[in-house]
C-alpha positions in Angstrom: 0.0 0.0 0.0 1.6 3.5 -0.7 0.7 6.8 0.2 1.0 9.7 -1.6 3.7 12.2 0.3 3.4 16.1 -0.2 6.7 17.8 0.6 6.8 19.9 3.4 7.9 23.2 4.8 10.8 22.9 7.9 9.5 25.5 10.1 11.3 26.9 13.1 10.5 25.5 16.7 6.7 26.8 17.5 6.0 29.1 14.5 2.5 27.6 13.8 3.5 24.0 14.6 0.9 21.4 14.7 2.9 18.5 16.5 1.0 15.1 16.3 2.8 12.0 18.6 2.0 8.9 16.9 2.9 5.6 19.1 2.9 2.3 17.4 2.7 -0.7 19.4 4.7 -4.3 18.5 1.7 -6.0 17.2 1.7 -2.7 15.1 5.5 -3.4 13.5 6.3 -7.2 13.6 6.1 -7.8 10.3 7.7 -5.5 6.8 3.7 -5.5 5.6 2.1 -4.3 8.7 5.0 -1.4 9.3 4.1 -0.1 6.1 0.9 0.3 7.2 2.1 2.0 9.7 4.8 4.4 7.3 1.2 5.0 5.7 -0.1 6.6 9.0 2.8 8.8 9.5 2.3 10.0 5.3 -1.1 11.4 6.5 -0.1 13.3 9.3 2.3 15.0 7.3 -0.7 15.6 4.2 -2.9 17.1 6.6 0.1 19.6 7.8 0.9 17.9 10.6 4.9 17.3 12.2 4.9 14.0 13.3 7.0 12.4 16.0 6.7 8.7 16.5 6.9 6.3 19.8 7.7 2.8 19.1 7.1 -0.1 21.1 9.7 -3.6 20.8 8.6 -5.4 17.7 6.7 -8.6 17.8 4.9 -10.5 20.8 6.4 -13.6 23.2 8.5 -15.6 20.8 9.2 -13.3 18.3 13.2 -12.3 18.3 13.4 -8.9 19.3 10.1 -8.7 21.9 10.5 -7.6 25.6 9.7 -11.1 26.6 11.7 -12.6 24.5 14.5 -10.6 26.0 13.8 -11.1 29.5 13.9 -14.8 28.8 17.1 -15.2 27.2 18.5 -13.3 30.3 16.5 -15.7 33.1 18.2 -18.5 31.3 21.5 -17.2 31.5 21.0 -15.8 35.1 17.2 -15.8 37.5 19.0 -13.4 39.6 20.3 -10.9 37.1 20.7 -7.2 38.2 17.5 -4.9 37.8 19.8 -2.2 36.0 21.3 -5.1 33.5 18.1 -6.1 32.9 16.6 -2.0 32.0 19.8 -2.3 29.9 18.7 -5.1 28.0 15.2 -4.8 27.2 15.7 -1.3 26.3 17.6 -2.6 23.0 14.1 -3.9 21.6 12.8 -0.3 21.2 16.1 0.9 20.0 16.1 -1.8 17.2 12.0 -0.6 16.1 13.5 2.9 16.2 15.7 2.1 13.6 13.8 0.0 11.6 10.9 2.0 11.5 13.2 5.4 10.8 14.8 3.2 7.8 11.5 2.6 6.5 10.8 6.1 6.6 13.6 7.4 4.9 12.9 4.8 2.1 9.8 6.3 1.7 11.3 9.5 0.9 10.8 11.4 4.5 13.8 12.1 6.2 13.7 10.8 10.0 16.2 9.8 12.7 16.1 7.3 15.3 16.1 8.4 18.8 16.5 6.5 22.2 14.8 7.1 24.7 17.5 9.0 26.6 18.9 11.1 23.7 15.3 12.2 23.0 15.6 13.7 26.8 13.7 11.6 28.7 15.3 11.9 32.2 13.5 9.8 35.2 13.8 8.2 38.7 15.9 5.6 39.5 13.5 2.6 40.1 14.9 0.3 37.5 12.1 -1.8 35.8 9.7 0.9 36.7 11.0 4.4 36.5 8.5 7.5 36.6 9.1 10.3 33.8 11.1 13.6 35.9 11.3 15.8 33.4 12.2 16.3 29.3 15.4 17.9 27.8 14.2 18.2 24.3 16.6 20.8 22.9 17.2 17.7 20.7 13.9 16.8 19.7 12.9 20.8 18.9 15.9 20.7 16.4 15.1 18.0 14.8 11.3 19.2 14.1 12.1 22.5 13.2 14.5 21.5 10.7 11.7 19.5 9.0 12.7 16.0 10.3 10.8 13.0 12.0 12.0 12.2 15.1 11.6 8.3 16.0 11.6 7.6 19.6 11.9 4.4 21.4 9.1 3.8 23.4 8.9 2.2 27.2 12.7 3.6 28.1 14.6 6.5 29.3 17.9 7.7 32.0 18.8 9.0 35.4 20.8 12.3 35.4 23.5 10.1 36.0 23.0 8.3 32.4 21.9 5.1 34.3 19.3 3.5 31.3 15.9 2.7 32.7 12.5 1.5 31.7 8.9 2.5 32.4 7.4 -1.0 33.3 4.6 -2.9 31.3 2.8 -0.4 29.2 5.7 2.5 29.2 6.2 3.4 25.6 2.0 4.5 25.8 3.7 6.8 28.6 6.4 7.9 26.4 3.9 9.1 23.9 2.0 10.7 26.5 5.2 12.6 28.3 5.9 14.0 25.0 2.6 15.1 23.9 2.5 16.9 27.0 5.7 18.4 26.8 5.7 19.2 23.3 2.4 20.7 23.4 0.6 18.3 21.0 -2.3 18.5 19.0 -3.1 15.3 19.9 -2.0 11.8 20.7 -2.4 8.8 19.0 -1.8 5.3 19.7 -2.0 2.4 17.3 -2.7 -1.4 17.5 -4.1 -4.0 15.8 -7.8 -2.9 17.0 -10.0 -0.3 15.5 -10.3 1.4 19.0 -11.9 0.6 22.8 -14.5 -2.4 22.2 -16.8 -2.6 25.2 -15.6 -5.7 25.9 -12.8 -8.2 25.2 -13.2 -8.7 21.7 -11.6 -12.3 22.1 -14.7 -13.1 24.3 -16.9 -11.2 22.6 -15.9 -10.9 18.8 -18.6 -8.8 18.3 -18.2 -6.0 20.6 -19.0 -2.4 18.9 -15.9 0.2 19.0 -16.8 2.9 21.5 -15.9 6.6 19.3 -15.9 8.7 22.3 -14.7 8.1 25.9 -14.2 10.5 29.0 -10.1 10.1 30.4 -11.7 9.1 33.9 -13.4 6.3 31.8 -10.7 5.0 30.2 -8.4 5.3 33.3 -10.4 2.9 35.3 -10.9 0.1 32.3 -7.2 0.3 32.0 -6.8 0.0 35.4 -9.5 -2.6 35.8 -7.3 -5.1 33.4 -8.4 -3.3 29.8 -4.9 -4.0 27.5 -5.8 -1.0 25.1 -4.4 1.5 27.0 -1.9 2.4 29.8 -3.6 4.0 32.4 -0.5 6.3 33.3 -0.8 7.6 29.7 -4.6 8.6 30.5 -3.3 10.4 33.6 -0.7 12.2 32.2 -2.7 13.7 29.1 -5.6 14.3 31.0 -3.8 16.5 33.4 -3.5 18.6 30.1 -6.8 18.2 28.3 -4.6 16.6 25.2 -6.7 14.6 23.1 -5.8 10.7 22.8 -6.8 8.7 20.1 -6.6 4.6 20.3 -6.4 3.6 16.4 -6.3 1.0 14.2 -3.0 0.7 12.4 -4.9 -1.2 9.3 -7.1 1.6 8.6 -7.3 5.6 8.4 -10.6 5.9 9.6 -12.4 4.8 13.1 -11.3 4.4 16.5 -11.8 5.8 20.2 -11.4 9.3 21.3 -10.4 10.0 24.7 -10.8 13.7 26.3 -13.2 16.0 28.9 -16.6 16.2 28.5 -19.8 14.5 28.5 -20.5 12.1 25.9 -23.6 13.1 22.8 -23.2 10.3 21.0 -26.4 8.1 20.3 -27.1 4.2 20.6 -28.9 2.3 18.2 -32.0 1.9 20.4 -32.1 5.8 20.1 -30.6 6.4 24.1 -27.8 9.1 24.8 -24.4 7.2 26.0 -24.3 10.1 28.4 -27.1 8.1 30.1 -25.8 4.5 30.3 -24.6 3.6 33.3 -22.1 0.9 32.4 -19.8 2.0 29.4 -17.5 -1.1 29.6 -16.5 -4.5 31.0 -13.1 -4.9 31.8 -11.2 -8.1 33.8 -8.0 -9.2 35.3 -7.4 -13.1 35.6 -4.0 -14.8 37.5 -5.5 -13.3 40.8 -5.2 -14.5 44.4 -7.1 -14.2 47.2 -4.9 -13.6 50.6 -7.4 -14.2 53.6 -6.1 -13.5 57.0 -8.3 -14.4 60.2 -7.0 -13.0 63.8 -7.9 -12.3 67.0 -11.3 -9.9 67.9 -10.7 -6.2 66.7 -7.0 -7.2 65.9 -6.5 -4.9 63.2 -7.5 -2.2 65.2 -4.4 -2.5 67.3 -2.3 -1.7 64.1 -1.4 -5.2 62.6 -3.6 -4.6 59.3 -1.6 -1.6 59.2 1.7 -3.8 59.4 0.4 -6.5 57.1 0.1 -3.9 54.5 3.4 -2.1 55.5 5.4 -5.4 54.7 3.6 -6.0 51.6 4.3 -3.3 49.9 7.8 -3.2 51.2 8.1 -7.0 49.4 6.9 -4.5 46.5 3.8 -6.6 46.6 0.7 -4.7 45.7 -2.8 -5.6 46.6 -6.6 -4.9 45.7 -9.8 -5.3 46.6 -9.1 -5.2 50.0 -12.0 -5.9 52.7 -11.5 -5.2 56.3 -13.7 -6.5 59.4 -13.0 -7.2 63.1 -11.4 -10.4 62.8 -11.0 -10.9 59.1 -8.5 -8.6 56.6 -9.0 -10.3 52.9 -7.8 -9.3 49.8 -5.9 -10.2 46.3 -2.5 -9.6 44.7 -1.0 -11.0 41.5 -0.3 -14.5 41.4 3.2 -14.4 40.9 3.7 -12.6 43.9 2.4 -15.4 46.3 5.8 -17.0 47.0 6.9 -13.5 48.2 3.2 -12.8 50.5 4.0 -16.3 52.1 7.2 -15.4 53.2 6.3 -12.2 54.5 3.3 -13.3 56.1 4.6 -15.9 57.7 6.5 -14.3 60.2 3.3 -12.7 61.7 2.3 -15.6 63.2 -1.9 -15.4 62.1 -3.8 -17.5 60.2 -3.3 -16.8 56.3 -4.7 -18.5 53.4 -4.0 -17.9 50.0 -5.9 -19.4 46.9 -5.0 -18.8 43.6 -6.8 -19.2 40.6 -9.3 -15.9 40.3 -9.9 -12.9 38.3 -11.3 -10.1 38.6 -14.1 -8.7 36.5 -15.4 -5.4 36.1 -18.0 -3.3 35.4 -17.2 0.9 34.4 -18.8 3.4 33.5 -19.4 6.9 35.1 -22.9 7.3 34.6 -23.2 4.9 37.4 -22.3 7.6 40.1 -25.5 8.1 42.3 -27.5 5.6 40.4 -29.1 3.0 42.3 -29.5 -0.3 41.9 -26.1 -1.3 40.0 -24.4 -3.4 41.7 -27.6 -5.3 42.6 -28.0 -6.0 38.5 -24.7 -7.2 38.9 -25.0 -9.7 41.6 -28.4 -11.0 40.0 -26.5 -11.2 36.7 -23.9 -13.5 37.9 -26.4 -15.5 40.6 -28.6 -15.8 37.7 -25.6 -17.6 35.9 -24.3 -19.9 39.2 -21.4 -17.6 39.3 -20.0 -17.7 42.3 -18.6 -14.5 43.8 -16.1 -14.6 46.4 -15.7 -10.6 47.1 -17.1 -7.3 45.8 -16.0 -3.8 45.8 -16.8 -0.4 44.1 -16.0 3.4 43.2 -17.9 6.3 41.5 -17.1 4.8 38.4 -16.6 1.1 38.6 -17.7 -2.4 40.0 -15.9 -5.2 40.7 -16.5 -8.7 41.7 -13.9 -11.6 42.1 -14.7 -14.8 40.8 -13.2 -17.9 39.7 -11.0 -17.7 36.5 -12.7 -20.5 34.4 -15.9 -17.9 35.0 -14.4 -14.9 33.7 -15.8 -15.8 30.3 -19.5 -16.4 31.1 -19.5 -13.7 33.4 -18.4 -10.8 31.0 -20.8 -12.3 28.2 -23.8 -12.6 30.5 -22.4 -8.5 32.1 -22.4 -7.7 28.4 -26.2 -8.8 27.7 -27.3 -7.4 31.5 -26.2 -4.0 30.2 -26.8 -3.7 26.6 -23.5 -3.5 25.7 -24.3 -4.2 22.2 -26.0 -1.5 21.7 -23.3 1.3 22.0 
């Protein structure tokens, strides 16, 4: 597929710019056929006057050569206990390599770009290895580079201390590279591309079906990412909705569609004629390879601190936990599976009586028209009794329900959510 390219005018740095950030996931560039699809996406930016600056992610999936995972692998079999900082170091080359690549492709097409890491497009953070937070941007770099007419290519998911230690962003971090520099380069807009047409209202491999939401609110979006929704990176709804910057979630495959995300209250109509303003769930989300840590004491005993110290220990372990229910002799609540080797240990040594059962998700119901609407979460507990669901603990927000169940229910219970609120019908 080609393009058409109309040449463009290098401007200097903020004379009438109209920066666009386009971030392209790895589903997005593993193969030479899908990245032109993606060269394409870039083309029209430029045709419609805009300066693009691109965010890539590692190429491929699990398996495929250059993917985070793949990565990670080949360093747990050489070592389990490699450095955090050697493994930044490592899994920062995937991005670097789509940076290139995609930059090359570029330039074939005719458009001159450069490839960027993360750090010599300015992006200085912490020093939490595996999971660095964004301090600040030096782009001296990156404004040269626009204003003299150039597309800057920047990988995704990375950047460095001020001491030039490399770093990553964790899961997720090259939609929070895209957002950092939308932000700090004042963008028209954000767009990030995968192989979906946009935000589904539900899993589309559980529901194949599921219609593409057009418009979103940020706070929306924020708690189906949260709530286990891959689209999206929550982080990057934070950070661009702290500056009202438009995000789009597009399809790499096609120049039309998708999800907008920004303020305001939804106008768009369903097909039965109702305002989406006034449905109360907008999605269903889930999050499977769940435990459940229950912990049974003495009367009142977390009032004499030790829930406070439970939870102190844990998240010194760096374990982090959810859906957590308190009573007078009962604290309950769920972490990520792979951390229940590490709960144990630190559990342990308190001496109480702790269970912990893996093998639950998660599952979600969102949507901000249910704040002050009564009655929701009873549909939702009828919906899943209805079905012999079982449901094993509940909790809920302004904007959001969630119920933990068994994993081998998650897909019957976000079908039978999906009917319950007309889901379909968006």
């Amino acid at each position: 597929m080609r393009c058409k390219l109309l040449n463009t005018i290098p401007k200097k740095w903020g004379e009438g710019m109209r920066i666009v950030v386009q971030k392209f996931g790895g589903s997005s560039l593993a193969t030479s056929t899908i990245r032109e699809q993606a060269v394409c996406r870039v083309e029209e930016a430029l045709k419609d006057g805009l300066n693009p600056v691109v965010v890539v992610s590692a190429m491929g999936r699990e398996g495929d050569a250059y993917s985070t995972d793949t990565l990670l692998r080949l360093l747990e079999e050489t070592n389990v206990d490699s450095s955090a900082a050697n493994m930044d170091l490592l899994i920062s080359c995937g991005e670097i390599i789509s940076a290139t690549i995609f930059a090359e492709s570029l330039n074939k097409r005719g458009m001159s770009a450069i490839a960027l890491s993360g750090w010599q497009a300015g992006i200085i953070t912490d020093d939490v290895h595996l999971s660095a937070r964004v301090k600040t941007v030096q782009g001296n770099k990156l404004h040269q580079i626009i204003s003299d007419g150039m597309i800057p290519v920047v990988a995704g998911f990375q950047g460095a201390t001020e001491q030039g230690a490399i770093t990553t962003l964790g899961r997720g971090g090259s939609d929070t590279t895209a957002a950092v520099l939308g932000v700090f380069l004042k963008a028209e807009r954000v767009e990030i591309y995968s192989d979906v047409d946009g935000i589904k209202t539900a899993d589309p491999k559980l529901i194949p079906d599921a219609p593409t939401l057009k418009v979103i609110s940020y706070s929306e979006v924020v708690e189906l990412a949260h709530m286990g929704a891959k689209v999206l990176h929550p982080r990057a709804a934070e950070i661009t909705m702290e500056e009202g910057i438009p995000l789009q979630i597009l399809s790499v495959t096609e120049s039309h569609g998708g999800t907008t995300i920004k303020h305001g209250v939804r106008q768009l109509s369903g097909v039965a004629g109702e305002s989406i303003a006034d449905k109360v769930v907008t999605g269903i989300a889930y999050l499977g390879k769940r435990a459940q840590v229950r912990i049974k004491g003495p009367k009142n005993f977390h009032s004499s601190g030790m829930a406070a110290q439970i939870f102190h220990l844990l998240a010194e372990a760096k374990v982090s936990v959810d859906l957590i229910f308190l009573s007078p002799d009962l604290i309950a609540f769920i972490i990520d599976q792979v951390k229940v080797e590490i709960a144990q240990k630190v559990l342990t040594a308190l001496d109480l009586d702790v269970k912990i059962k893996v093998g639950f998700a998660k599952v979600s119901v969102v949507g901000a028209g249910m704040h002050g609407v009564p009655g929701v979460m009873a549909r939702v507990v009828n919906c899943l009794e209805t079905e012999a669901i079982p449901i094993f603990q509940t909790t809920d927000s302004h904007a959001n329900i969630s119920c933990l169940v068994l994993e081998e229910h998650v897909p019957q219970a976000v079908q039978a959510l999906y009917k319950e609120f007309h889901l379909d019908r968006i």
